[in-house]
N, C-alpha and C positions, 0 to 999 in steps of 0.2 A: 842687278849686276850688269844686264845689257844700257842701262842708258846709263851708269857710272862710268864703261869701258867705251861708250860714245863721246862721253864730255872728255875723259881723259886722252883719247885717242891721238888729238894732234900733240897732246905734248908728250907723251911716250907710245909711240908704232906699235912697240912690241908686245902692248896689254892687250892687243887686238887677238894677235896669235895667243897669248896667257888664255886667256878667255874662252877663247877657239878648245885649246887643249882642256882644260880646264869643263867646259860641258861637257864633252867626249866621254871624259874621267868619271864626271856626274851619272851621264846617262850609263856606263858600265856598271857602275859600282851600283844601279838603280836594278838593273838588269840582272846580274846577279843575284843580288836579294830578293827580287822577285823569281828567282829562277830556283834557288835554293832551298828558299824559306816556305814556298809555297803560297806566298802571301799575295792578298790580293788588295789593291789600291781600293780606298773610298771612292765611289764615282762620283767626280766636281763637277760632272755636266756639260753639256755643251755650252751652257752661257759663259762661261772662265771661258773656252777657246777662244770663242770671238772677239769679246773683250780683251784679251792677251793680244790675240792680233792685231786689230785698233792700236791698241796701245803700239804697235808697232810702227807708225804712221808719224810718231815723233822722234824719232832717233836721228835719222836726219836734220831735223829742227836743233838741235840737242846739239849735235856735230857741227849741224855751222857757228850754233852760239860756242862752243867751245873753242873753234879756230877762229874768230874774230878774240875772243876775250884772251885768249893766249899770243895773240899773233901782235895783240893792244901791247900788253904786259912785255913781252919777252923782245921783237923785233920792232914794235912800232911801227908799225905796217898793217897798214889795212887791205886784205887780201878782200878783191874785190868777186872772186867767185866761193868766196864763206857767205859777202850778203845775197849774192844771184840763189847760192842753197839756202839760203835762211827767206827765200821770195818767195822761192817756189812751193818749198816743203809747206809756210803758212799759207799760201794757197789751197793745196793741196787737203791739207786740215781744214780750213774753214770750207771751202764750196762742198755741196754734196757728190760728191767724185760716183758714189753708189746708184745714185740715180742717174746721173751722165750716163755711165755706163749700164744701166739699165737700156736707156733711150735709145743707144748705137746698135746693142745687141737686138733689142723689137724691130729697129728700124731696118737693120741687116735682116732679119728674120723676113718680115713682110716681103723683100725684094724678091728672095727665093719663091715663096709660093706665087 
């Protein structure tokens, strides 16, 4: 649902907020029935979180191909910071960003002691 209300987002704003409202609604309605029913969720593990989150690392990607492909279609204009987001974000995907930041934080760390 999140990378359907990314692609769509430059050609209707307002599935942004739908979306918005619409988890909220989710997470209540989750919450209740667990509060109710007594019940208790399967546990999917920690490896689903991670992976969930990764997976979050392309929405971006997702957004700027959406506002080139819409901006192509509808105005004919090629908005020049949808390719600046579509640079950065496959950057950002391909290099190991994880280990970057591994290196900053040892390297911050060492200075202190």
């Amino acid at each position: 649902m999140l990378f359907l209300t990314a692609f769509y987002a430059p050609l209707l704003p307002l599935g942004t907020f739908i979306c918005v409202v619409n988890l909220i609604g989710y997470y209540l309605a989750l919450k209740y029935l667990f509060i109710r029913r007594l019940s208790i969720p399967r546990n999917i593990g920690l490896f689903l979180s991670i992976e969930m989150t990764k997976m979050m690392e392309f929405v971006p990607l997702i957004f700027g191909i959406s506002c080139v492909v819409f901006n192509t279609i509808y105005d004919h204009d090629f908005g020049y910071w949808a390719y600046i987001l579509i640079f950065v974000s496959s950057v950002y995907i391909i290099l190991p960003v994880e280990s970057i930041w591994r290196y900053f934080n040892l390297k911050k760390f060492k200075e202190h002691e």
